[in-house]
C-alpha positions as CSV (number, residue, x, y, z in Angstrom):
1,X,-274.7,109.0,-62.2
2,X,-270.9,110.5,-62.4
3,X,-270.9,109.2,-58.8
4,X,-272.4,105.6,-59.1
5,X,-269.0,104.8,-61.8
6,X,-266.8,106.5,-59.0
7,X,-266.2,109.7,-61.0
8,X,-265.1,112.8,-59.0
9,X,-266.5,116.3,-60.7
10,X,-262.8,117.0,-61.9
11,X,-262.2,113.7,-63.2
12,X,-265.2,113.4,-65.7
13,X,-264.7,117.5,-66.5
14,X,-261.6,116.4,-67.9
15,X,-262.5,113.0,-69.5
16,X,-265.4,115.4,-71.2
17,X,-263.3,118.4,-72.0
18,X,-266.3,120.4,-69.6
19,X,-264.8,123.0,-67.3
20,X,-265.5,121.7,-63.5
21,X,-267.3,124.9,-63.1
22,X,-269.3,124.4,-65.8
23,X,-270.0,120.9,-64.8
24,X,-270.8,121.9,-61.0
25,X,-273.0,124.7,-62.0
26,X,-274.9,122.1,-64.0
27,X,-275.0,119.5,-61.1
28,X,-276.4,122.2,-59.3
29,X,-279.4,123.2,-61.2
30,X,-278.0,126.6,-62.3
31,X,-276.4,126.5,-65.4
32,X,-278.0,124.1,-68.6
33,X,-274.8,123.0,-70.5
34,X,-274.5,123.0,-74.1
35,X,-275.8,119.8,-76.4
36,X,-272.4,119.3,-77.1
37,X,-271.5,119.4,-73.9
38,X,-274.0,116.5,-72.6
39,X,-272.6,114.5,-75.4
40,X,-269.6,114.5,-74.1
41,X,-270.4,114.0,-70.9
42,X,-272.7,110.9,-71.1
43,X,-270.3,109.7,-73.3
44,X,-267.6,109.7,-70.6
45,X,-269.9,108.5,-68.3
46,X,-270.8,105.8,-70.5
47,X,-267.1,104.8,-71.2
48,X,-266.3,104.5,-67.3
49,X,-269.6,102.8,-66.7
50,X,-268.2,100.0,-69.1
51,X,-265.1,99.9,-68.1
52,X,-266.4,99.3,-64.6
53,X,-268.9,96.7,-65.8
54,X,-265.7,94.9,-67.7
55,X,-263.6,94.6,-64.4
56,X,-266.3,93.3,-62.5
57,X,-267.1,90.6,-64.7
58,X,-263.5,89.6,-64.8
59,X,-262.9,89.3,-61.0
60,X,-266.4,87.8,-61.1
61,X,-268.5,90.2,-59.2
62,X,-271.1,90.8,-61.9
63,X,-272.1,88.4,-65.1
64,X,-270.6,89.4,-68.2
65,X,-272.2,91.5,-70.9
66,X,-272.4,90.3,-74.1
């Protein structure tokens, strides 16, 4: 997901306040972050996802979300 909104491991680590390590571990099936962790995460994922979702609308690319 973190790569479909154009997020590199290190940028959503720090959006999310999740070590890269952490996060790459996770990616890779060997470490199961924290609930708090997840939270954050989705949450940044979620934030970029809209923001993506906003400036395609505006130049057109995609309808707009109400």
């Amino acid at each position: 997901m973190r790569e479909l909104v154009g997020l590199s491991q290190i940028a959503l680590a720090r959006r999310a306040g999740v070590s890269r390590m952490r996060l790459q571990l996770a990616e890779a099936g060997e470490l199961e972050l924290r609930p708090e962790e997840n939270s954050a995460l989705r949450k940044a994922v979620g934030d970029q996802a809209a923001s993506l979702q906003r400036e395609l609308s505006a130049q057109g690319l995609v309808p707009a979300t109400v």
